[in-house]
C-alpha positions in Angstrom: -17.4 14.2 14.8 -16.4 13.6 11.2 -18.7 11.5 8.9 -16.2 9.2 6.9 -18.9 8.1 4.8 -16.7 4.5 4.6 -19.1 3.1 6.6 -20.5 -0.5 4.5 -17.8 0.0 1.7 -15.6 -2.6 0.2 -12.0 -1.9 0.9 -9.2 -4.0 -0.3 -5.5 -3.3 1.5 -2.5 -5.2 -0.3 -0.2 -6.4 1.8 -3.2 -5.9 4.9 -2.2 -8.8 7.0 1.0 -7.3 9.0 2.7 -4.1 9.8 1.3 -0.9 8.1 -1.2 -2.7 6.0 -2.6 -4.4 9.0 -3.3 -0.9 10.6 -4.5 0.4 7.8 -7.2 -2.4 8.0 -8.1 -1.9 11.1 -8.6 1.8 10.8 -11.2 1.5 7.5 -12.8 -1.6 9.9 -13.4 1.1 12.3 -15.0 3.8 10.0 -17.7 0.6 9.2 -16.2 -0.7 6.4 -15.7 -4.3 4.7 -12.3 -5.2 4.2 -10.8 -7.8 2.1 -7.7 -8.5 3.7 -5.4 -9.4 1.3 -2.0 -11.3 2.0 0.8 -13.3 0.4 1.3 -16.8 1.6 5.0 -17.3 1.7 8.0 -15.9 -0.3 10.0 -17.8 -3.0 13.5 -18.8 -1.7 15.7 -15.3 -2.2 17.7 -15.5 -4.9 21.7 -16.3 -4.4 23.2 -13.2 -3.1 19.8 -11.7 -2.1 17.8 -11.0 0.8 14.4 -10.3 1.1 14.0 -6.9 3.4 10.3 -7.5 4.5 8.8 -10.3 6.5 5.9 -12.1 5.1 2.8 -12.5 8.3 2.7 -16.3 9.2 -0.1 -18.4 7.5 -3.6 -18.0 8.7 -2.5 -14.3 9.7 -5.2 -12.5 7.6 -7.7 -14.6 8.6 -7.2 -14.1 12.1 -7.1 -10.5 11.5 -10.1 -10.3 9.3 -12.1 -11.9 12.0 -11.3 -9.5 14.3 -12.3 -6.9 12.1 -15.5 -7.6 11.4 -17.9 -6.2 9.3 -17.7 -8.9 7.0 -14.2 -8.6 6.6 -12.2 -11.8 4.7 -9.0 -12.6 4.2 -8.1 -12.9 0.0 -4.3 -14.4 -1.2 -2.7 -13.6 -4.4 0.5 -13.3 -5.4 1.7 -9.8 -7.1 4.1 -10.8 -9.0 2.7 -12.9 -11.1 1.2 -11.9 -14.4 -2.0 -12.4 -13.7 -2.4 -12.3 -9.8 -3.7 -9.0 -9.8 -6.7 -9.0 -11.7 -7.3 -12.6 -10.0 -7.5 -10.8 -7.2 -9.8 -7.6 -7.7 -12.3 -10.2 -9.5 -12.2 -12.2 -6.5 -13.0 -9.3 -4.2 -15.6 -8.3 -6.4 -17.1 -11.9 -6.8 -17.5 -11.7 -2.8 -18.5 -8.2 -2.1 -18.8 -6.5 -5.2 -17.3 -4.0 -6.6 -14.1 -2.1 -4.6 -14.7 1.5 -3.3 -11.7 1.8 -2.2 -8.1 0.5 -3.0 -5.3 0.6 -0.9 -2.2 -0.5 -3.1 0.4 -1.2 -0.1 1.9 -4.6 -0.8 5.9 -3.9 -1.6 8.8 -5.7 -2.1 12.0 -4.4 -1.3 15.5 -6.4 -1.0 19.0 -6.2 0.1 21.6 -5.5 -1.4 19.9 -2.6 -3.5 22.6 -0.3 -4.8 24.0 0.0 -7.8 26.7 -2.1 -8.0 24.6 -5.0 -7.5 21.9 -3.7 -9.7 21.2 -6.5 -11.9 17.8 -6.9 -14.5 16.2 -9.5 -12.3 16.1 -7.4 -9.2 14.7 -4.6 -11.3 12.0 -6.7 -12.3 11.3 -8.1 -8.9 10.5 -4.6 -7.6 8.8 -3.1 -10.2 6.6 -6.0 -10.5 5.1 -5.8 -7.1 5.8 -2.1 -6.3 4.5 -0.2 -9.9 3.6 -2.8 -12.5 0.7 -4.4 -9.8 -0.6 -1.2 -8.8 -1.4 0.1 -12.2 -3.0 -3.4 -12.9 -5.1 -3.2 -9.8 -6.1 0.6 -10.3 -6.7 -0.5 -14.6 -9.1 -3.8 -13.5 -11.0 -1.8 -10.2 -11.8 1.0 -12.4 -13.5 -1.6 -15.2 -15.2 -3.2 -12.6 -17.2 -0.3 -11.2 -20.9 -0.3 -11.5 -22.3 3.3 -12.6 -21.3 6.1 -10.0 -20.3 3.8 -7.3 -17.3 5.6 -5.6 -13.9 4.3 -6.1 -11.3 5.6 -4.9 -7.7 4.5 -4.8 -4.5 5.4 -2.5 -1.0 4.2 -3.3 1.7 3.9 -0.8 5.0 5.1 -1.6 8.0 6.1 -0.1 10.4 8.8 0.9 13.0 7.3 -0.3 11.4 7.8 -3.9 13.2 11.4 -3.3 16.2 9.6 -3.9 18.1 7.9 -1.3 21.5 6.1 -1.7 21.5 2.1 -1.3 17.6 2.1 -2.8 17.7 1.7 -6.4 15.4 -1.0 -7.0 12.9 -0.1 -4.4 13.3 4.1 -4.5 13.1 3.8 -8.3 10.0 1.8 -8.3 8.2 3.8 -6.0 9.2 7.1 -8.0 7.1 5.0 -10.9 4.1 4.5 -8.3 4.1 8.1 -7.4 4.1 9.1 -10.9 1.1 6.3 -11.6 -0.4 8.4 -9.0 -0.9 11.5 -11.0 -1.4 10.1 -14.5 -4.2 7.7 -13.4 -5.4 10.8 -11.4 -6.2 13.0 -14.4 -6.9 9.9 -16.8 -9.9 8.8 -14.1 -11.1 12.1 -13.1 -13.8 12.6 -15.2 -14.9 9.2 -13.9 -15.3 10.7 -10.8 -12.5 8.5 -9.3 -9.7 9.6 -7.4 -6.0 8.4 -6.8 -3.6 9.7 -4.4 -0.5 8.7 -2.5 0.9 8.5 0.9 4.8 8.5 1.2 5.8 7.2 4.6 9.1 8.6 5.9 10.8 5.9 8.8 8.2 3.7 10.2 9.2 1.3 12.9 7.7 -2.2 12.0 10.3 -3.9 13.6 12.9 -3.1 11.3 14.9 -1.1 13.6 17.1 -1.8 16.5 17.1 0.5 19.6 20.2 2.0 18.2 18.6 2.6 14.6 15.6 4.0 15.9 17.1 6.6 17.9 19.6 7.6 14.9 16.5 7.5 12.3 14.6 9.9 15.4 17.3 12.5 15.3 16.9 12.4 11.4 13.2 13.8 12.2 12.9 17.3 12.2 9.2 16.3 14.5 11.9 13.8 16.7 10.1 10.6 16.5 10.2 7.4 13.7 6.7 7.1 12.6 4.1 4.2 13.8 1.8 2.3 11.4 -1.2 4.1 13.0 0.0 7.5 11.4 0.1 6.1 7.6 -3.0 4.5 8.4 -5.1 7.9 9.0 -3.3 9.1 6.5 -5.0 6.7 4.4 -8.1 7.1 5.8 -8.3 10.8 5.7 -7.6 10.6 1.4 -10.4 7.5 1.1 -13.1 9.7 3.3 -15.8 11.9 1.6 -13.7 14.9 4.1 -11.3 14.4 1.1 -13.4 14.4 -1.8 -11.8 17.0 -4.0 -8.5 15.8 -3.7 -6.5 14.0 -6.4 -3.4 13.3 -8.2 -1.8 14.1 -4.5 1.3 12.8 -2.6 0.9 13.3 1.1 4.1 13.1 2.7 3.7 11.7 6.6 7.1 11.9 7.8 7.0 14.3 10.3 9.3 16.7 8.4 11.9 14.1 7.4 13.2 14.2 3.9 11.6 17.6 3.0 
């Protein structure tokens, strides 16, 4: 048996209500921790020519699963983009349960079309917003808000296609910024005693893929499967635990091989 030590700590998943965030929840719920559950309300309308690429949970989502969690779990909304929604919401967390031990910075936007013919400043902006410009916010506020040698720690989730794939400008680029947030805040907070590292997911069915896809994304795999939520979120777990304590300024690729 390992000893986590996340046992009665206050963890804060963006984006924790559905897909990967919502197992990530659930697997620092079952380590004994408190999680605030953040989640995102609705979308604004797309913009003409746009479409959004991830699905919002329905309303009432996150508090549903923050019940089921336990632990004294709650659900928290706040919206990303906006200036000031991130330190809105770390203050609110803290207001509730005190300061945040650890930080999962998963909320993401991505959109279609995303190449770069139809690159345009406004989509730019839209991504980097939610995807590097929030995270570093987040990371800035949780880090002023911690109380002596209280451990903080903070794991960002990026992307494989941050290596550079075609028809992901927006949303590659602005998760190459989050992985490169990663190290700097890494060796700016290290003294502090706090540490920041990464988890690039390769293809993770959320329900994305078609039956078709799935198997074509599969044979991309060098380990022959897409990836499940549940093998980001011990990812995740693993770089929060005290098991991973001298560790920092890492990007932990969990793609079973793909995009090496």
């Amino acid at each position: 048996m390992i000893d986590t030590r996340l046992a009665g700590q206050t963890v804060l998943v963006t984006g924790g209500s559905g897909n990967i965030g919502a197992a990530i929840s659930r697997a620092f719920a079952a380590q004994g921790a408190r999680v605030a559950v953040h989640h995102l309300d609705r979308d604004p309308p797309a913009p003409a020519g746009a479409e959004w690429a991830h699905v919002t949970p329905a309303a009432g989502t996150a508090d549903e699963l923050a019940e089921e969690l336990g632990n004294g779990s709650f659900a928290v909304g706040a919206d990303l983009s906006e200036p000031d929604g991130p330190v809105r919401l770390v203050r609110e967390v803290a207001d509730r349960a005190g300061p945040i031990n650890v930080l999962v910075n998963n909320a993401a936007h991505c959109e279609t079309p995303d190449t770069v013919d139809t690159l345009t400043h406004a989509s730019l902006e839209r991504h980097y917003r939610v995807n590097a410009v929030a995270p570093a916010v987040l990371t800035a506020e949780a880090a002023r808000l911690r109380r002596g040698g209280e451990p903080l720690c903070i794991v960002n989730i990026t992307t494989d296609a941050a290596r550079a794939f075609p028809g992901q400008t927006g949303y590659g680029t602005s998760k190459g910024a989050l992985e490169a947030l990663t190290r700097s805040t890494a060796l700016d907070l290290a003294a502090r005693g706090i540490r920041v590292n990464a988890v690039a997911p390769g293809p993770v069915q959320t329900g994305w893929m078609d039956e078709e896809l799935v198997a074509r994304a599969g044979e991309a795999v060098p380990m022959g499967r897409v990836g499940e939520p549940d093998d980001i979120a011990d990812a995740v777990v693993y770089l929060a635990s005290h098991q991973a304590r001298w560790v920092t300024g890492q990007v932990l690729q969990v793609a079973g091989g793909h995009a090496l």
